[in-house]
PATI-68890 format. One line per 5 residues: number of its first residue (from 1); their letters; for each residue x, z, y of C-alpha. Coordinates in Angstrom, 2 decimals, decimal comma. Layout:
NUM) A) X:Z:Y  ...;
//
This chain:
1) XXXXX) 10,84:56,60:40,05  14,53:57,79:40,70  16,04:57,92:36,86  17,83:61,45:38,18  13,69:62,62:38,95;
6) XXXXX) 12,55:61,50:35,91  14,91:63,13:33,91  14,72:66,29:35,31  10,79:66,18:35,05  11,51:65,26:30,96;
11) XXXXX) 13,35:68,30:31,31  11,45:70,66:33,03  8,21:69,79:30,50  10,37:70,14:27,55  11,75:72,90:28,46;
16) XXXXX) 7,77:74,74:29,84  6,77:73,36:26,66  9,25:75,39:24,38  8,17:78,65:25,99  4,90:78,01:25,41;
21) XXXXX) 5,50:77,16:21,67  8,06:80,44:21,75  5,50:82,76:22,97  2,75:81,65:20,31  4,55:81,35:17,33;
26) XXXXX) 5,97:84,91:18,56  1,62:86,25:18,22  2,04:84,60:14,89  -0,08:81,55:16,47  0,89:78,30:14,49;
31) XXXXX) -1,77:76,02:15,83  0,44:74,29:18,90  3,46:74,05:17,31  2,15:72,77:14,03  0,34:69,69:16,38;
36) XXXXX) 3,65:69,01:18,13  5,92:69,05:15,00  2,91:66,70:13,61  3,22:64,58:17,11  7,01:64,00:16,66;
41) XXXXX) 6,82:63,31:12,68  3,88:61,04:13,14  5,74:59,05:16,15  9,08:58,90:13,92  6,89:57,80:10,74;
46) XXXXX) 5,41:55,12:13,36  9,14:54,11:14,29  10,66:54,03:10,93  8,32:51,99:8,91  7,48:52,66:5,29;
51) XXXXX) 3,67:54,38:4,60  1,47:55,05:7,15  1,21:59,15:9,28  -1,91:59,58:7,80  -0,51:58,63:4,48;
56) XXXXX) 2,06:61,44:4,39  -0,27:63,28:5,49  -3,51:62,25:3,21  -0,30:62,76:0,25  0,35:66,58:1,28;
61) XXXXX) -3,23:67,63:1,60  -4,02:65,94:-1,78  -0,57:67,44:-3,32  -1,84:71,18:-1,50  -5,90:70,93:-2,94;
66) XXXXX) -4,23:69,88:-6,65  -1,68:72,30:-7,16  -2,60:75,57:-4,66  -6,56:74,86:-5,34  -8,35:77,33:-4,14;
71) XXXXX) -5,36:79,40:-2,24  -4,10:75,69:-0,02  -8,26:75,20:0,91  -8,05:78,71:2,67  -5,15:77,74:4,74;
76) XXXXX) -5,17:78,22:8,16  -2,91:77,81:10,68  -5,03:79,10:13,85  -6,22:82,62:13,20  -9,44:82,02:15,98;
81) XXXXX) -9,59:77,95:14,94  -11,22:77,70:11,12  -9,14:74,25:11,14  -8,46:74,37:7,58  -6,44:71,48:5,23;
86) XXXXX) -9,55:68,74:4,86  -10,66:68,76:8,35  -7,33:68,87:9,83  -6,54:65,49:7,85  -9,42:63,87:9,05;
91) XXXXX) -9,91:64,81:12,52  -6,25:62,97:12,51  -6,56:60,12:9,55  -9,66:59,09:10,75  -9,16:58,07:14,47;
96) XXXXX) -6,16:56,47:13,17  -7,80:54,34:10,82  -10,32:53,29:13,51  -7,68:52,71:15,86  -5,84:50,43:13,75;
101) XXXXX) -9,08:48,42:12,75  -9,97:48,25:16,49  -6,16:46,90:16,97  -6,60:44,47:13,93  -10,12:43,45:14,71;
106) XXXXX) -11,52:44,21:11,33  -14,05:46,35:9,86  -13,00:49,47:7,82  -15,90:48,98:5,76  -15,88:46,79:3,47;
111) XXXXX) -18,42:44,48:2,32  -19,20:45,76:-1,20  -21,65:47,81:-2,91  -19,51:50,30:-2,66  -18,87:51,05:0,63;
116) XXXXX) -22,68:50,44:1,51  -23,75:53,02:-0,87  -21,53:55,51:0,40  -22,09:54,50:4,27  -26,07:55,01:3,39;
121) XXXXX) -25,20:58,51:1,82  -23,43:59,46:5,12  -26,33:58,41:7,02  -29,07:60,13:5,01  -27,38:63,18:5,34;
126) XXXXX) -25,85:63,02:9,05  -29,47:61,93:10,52  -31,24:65,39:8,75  -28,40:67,73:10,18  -29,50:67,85:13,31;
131) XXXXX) -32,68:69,75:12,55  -30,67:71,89:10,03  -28,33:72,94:12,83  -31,05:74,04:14,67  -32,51:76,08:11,81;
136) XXXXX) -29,14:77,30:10,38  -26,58:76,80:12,27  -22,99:77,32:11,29  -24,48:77,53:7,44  -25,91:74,05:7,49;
141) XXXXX) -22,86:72,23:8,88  -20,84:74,16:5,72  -23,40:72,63:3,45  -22,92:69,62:5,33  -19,18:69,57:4,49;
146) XXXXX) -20,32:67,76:1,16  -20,96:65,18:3,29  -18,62:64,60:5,45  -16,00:65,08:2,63  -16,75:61,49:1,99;
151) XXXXX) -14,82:60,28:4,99  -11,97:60,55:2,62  -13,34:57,92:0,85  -12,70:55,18:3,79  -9,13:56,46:4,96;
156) XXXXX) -7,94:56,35:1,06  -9,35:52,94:1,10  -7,61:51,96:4,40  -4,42:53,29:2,93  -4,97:51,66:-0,25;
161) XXXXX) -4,40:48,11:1,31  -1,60:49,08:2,26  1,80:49,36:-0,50  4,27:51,42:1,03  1,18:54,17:1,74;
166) XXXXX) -0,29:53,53:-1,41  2,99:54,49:-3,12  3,63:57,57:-1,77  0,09:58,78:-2,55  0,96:57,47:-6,02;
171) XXXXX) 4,01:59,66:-6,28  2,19:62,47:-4,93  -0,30:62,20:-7,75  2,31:62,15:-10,07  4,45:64,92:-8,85;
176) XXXXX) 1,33:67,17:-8,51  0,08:65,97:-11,84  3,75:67,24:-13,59  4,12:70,50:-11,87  0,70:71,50:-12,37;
181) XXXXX) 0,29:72,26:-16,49  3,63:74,78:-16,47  2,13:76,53:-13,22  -1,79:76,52:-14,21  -0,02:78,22:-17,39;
186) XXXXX) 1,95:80,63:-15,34  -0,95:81,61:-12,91  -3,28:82,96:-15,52  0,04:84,83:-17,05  0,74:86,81:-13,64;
191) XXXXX) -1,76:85,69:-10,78  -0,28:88,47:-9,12  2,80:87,61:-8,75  1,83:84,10:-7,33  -0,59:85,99:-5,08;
196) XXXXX) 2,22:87,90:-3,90  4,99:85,50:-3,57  3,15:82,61:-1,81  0,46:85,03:0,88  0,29:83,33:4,52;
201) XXXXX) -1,39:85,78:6,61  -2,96:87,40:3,88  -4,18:83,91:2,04  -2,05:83,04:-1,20  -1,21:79,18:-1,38;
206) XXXXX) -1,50:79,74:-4,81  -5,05:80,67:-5,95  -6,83:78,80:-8,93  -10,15:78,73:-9,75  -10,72:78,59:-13,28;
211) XXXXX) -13,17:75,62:-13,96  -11,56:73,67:-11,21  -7,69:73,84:-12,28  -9,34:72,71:-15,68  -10,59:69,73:-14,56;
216) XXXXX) -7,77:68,45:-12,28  -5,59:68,90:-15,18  -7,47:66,18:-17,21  -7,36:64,47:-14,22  -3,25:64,82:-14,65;
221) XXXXX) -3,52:63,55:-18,14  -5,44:60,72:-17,82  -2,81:59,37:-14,66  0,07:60,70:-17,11  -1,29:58,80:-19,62;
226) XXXXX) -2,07:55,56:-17,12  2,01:55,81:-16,33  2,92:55,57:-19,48  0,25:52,62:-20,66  2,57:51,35:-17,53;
231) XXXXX) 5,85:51,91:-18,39  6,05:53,09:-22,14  8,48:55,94:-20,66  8,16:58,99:-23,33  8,66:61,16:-20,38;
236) XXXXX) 5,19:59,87:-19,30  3,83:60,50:-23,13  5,37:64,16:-23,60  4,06:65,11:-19,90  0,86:63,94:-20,74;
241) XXXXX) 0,26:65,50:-23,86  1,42:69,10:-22,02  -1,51:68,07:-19,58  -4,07:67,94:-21,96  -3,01:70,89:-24,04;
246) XXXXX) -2,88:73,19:-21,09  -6,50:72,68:-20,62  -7,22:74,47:-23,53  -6,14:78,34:-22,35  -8,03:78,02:-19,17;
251) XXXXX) -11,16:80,72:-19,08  -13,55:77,42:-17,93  -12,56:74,28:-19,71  -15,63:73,01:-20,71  -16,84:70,53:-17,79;
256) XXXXX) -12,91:69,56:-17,80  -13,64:68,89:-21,85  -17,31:66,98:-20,99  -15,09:64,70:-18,59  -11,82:64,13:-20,61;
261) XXXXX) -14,56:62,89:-23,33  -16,23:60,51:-21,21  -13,23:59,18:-19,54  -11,22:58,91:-23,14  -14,55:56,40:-24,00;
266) XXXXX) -13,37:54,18:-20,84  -9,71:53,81:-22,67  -11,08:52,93:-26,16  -13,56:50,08:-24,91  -11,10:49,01:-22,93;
271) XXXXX) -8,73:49,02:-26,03  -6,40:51,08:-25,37  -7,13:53,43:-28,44  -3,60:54,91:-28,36  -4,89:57,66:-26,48;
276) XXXXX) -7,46:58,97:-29,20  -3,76:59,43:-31,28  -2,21:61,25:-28,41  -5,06:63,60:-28,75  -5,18:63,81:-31,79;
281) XXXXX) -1,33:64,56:-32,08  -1,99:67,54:-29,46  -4,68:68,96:-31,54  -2,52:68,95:-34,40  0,37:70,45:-32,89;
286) XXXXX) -1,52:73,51:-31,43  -3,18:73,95:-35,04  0,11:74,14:-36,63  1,69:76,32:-33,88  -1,54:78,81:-35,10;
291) XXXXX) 0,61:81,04:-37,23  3,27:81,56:-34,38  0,46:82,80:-32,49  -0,87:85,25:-35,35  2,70:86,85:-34,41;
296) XXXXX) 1,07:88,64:-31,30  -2,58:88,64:-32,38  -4,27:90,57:-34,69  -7,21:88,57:-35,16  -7,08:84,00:-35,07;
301) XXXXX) -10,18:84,80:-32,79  -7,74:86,06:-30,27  -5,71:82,90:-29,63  -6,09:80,17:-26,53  -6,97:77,59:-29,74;
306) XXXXX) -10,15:79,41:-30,79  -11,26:80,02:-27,00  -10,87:76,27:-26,13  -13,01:75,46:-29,69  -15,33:77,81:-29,21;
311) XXXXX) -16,03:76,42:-25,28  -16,44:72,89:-26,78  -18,96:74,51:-29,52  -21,22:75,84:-26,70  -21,48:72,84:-25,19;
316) XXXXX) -24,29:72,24:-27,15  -25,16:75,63:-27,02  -28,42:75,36:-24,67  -30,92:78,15:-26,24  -27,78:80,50:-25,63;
321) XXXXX) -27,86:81,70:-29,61  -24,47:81,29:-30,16  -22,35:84,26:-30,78  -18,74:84,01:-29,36  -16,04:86,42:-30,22;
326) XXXXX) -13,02:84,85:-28,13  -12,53:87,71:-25,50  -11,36:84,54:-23,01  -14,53:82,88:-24,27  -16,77:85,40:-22,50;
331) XXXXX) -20,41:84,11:-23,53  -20,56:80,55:-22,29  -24,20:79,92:-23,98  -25,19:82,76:-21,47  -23,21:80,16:-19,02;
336) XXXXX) -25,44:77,22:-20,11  -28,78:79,33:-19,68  -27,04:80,22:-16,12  -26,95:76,56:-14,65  -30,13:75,24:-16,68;
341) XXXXX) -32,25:78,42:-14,71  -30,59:77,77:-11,70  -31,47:73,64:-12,34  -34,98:74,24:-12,96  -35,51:76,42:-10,19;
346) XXXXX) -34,18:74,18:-7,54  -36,13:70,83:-9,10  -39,30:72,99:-8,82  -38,57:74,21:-5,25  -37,86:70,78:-3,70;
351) XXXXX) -40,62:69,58:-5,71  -43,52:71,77:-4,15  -41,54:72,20:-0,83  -40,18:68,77:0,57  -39,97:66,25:-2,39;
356) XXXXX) -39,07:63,34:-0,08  -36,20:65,19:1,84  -34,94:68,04:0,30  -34,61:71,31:1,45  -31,99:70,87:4,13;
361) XXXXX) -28,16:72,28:4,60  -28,15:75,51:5,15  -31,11:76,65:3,13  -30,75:79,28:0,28  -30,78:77,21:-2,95;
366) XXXXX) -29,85:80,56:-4,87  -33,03:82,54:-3,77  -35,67:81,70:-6,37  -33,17:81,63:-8,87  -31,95:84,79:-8,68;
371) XXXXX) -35,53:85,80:-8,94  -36,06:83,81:-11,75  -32,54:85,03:-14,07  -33,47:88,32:-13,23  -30,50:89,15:-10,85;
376) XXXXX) -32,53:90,22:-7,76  -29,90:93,32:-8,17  -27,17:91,76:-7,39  -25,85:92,44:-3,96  -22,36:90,37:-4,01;
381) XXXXX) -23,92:86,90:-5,36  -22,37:84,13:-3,19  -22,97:81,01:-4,83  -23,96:78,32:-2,86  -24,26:75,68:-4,94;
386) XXXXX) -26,19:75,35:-8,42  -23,33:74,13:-10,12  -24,70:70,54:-10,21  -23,83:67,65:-7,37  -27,21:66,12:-8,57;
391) XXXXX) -29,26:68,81:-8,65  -27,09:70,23:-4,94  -28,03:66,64:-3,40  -31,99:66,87:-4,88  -32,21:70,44:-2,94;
396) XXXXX) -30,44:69,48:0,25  -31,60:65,63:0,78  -34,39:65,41:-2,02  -35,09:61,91:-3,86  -33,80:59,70:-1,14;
401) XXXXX) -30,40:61,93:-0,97  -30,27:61,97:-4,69  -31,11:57,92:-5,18  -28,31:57,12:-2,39  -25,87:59,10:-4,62;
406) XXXXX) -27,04:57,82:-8,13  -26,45:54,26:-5,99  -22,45:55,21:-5,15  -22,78:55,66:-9,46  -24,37:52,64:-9,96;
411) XXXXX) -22,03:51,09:-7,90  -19,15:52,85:-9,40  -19,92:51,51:-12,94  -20,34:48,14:-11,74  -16,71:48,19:-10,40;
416) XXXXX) -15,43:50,18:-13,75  -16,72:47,63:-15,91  -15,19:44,54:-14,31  -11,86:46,43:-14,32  -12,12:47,43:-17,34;
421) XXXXX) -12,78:44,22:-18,58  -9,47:43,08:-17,39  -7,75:45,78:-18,77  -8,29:44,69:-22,34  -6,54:41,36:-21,94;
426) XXXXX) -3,56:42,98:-19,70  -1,86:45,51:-17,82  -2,21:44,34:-14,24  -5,22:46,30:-13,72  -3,97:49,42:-15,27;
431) XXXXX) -2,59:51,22:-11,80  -5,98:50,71:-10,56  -8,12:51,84:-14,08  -6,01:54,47:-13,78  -7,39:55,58:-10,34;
436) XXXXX) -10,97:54,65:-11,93  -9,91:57,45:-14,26  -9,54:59,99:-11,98  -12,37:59,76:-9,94  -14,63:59,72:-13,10;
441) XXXXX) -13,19:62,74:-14,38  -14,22:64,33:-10,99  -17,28:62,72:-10,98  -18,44:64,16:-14,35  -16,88:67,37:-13,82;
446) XXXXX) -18,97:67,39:-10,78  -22,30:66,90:-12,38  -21,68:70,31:-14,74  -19,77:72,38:-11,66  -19,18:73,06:-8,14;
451) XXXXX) -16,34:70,41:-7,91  -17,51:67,71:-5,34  -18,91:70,44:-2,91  -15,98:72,00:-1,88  -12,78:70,01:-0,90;
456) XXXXX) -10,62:71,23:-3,47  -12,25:68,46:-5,59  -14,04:66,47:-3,14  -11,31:65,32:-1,30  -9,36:64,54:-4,21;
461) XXXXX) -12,94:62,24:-5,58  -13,04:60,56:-2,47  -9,59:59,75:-1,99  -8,88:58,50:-5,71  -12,17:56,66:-5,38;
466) XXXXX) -11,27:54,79:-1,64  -7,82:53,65:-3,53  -9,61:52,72:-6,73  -11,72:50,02:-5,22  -9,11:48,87:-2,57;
471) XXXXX) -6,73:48,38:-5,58  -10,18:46,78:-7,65  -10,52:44,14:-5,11  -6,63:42,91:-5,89  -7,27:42,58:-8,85;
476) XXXXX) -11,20:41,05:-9,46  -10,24:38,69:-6,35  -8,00:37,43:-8,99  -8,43:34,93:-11,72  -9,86:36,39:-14,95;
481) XXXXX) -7,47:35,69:-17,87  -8,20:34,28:-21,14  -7,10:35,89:-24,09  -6,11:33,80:-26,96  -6,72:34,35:-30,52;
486) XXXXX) -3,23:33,97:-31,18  -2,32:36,62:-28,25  -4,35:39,51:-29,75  -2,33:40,15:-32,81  0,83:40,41:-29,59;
491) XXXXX) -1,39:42,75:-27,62  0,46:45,96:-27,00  -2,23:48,00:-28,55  -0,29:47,12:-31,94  2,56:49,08:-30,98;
496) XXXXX) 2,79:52,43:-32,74  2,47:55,64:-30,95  3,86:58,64:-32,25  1,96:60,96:-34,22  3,45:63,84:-32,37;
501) XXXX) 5,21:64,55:-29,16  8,52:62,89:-29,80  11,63:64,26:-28,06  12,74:63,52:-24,66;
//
């Protein structure tokens, strides 16, 4: 072709093609121009190296689900095209990651327990949409989100393997995981004005749910807290001790508090028992910091510190006899009595409906239960899921949708373990454990809450889990050290840790 020709055809498209992106971001229509300004990043990411397009962009949605919550999962850039955050990064991240294995010749799957667990879970659910769709519709393939959310799982892995991808995703952790305590803080201090200043067509950016800012702020502490077992930075220390302690004025902490518990168990077997003293230290320091608080309440029942003990009394609280006087507080054994109705009456359902197979996306898991708490009243009830992933994955797939889950669990621990086991002789394996930590904290959340339904959480789980065991294998594919007698009186689990946040 004549160079002049070809240049004026370059031209002539570039040129059509502006209009066109001029005349719909003019109706306010962000959908084209948002996939051509993703086009030319993701061709000049290709060109100049460093982590992968789907990394950066696996890194924003991740940063967006952790710090906007509720308000980034909302986001949409096509008014008539529901294309929200999660779907738009893997309707791109996944092709890629299939087109690279198909370029490479290898499997994205790996050959672990693992990834067969989670490809089985996939399965089981994908081959009982079909006659969901049919039933429900649009409603089963929402339902059916909890599914496909798992995808994530494979293109973290993918991304994983690789270090320049895997870093940025670490530094988007970490950036997300600082920000996060001052602005969760903030938030329930003026939602309004974060409503206000951050709306896109109507949607804030900005919008957290309660229960769910809770728990992805113990998942900031415990990768705070993994930095520092890193580095020994105070910075790491003071940031993760402002982590934990702003978990504490949040109206919902108590799956966040379940999870933090669990996960802080991981640490000491795997001695690293500095972390009980960081805890400790952040207990004290709010008890002591009591009496400035008795400056603008009347009553020590008032304060953020008796709200958060009072949530971790009721914890226990499952007859719902407790009294509670924290107005934050609200009447969490009433809370307990909510999900343990709502549990009951979904086992029961599945039980004398489909046992086997569940009862399908789509279907009404609330129904019975409303019946049964006595809400039948209530006109603007919602919920979709009973606030359990086990008891969500025994009413949609039944027994063989909730044994291929407890399987990914099973296969979860397996991985944990051997990690873990390395991290008591060393600190090689503490990037990884520190992904481990994360996912767990999602994981447990998820079995008191609705956090691996939706992707504010999910995608998070699944990503954090796909680095986890591509960062696992590293490491186990390694030889196991040997620790010496002589070595454990060096181990740096003798070093002191302050007793209190210690200046920067």
């Amino acid at each position: 072709m004549n160079p002049r020709l070809r240049h004026w055809l370059i031209g002539a498209s570039g040129a059509t093609l502006a209009l066109v992106l001029a005349a719909q971001i003019a109706d306010q229509n962000y959908a084209l121009s948002t996939l051509v300004t993703l086009g030319l990043l993701w061709l000049l990411a290709e060109w100049w190296g460093g982590p992968r397009p789907e990394a950066w962009l696996l890194a924003a949605v991740m940063f967006g689900y952790l710090v906007g919550n509720r308000g980034f999962a909302q986001l949409s850039l096509a008014p008539r095209l529901p294309l929200l955050p999660a779907e738009a990064a893997l309707l791109l991240g996944v092709p890629a990651i299939l087109f690279r294995a198909g370029i490479k010749q290898a499997s994205f799957v790996r050959r672990d327990a693992l990834n067969l667990a989670v490809l089985v879970w996939i399965v089981v659910g994908a081959a009982r949409l079909p006659v969901d769709w049919r039933r429900d519709g649009f409603l089963a393939l929402r339902d059916f989100a909890t599914i496909y959310y798992a995808s994530f799982f494979f293109l973290g892995q993918a991304l994983g393997s690789h270090a320049a991808s895997l870093g940025l995703l670490r530094r988007a952790l970490t950036a997300a995981a600082l920000l996060l305590p001052p602005l969760a803080i903030a938030f329930q201090r003026a939602p309004d004005f974060f409503i206000s200043l951050t709306s896109f067509r109507g949607i804030p950016l900005i919008f957290h749910k309660s229960d769910l800012i809770a728990t992805t702020l113990a998942v900031g502490f415990f990768w705070l807290w993994t930095r520092w077992e890193e580095t020994r930075r105070k910075v790491w220390l003071i940031a993760a001790g402002l982590s934990l302690a702003a978990i504490a004025p949040m109206p919902s902490p108590r799956a966040a508090m379940v999870a933090t518990a669990c996960v802080t168990v991981l640490w000491v077997v795997a001695r690293r028992r500095r972390i009980l003293a960081l805890q400790l230290s952040v207990v004290l320091i709010a008890v002591a910091a009591l009496p400035v608080m008795m400056l603008f309440k009347e009553d020590v029942r008032d304060t953020p510190i008796y709200s958060a003990y009072e949530h971790a009394v009721s914890i226990f609280d499952f007859q719902s006899q407790g009294v509670y006087h924290n107005r934050d507080s609200g009447d969490p054994g009433d809370n307990n009595r909510f999900r343990l109705v709502w549990w009951q009456a979904v086992a029961r359902e599945t039980w004398e409906t489909n046992p086997i197979f569940g009862l399908g996306f789509g279907y009404d898991l609330s129904a019975r239960f409303l019946a049964d708490y006595d809400w039948l009243t209530v006109e603007d009830f919602s919920a979709r899921s009973p606030h359990s992933i086990i008891f969500t994955m025994l009413g949609r797939m039944g027994l063989i949708g909730l044994a291929a889950f407890a399987a990914i669990a099973a296969a979860m621990g397996a991985v944990t373990w051997r990690l873990l086991r390395r991290v008591r002789t060393g600190d090689q394996a503490l990037g990884s454990f520190g992904w481990w930590s994360v996912s767990w904290v999602l994981f447990v959340s998820g079995c008191f809450g609705v956090v691996l339904e939706g992707p504010m959480g999910a995608v998070v789980f699944w990503t954090a889990l796909g680095l986890a065991n591509a960062t696992s294998a590293a490491v186990l594919a390694q030889p196991e050290p040997v620790e010496e007698p002589a070595e454990k009186s060096l181990s740096p689990d003798a070093a002191p840790l302050p007793t209190a946040i210690p200046s920067a």
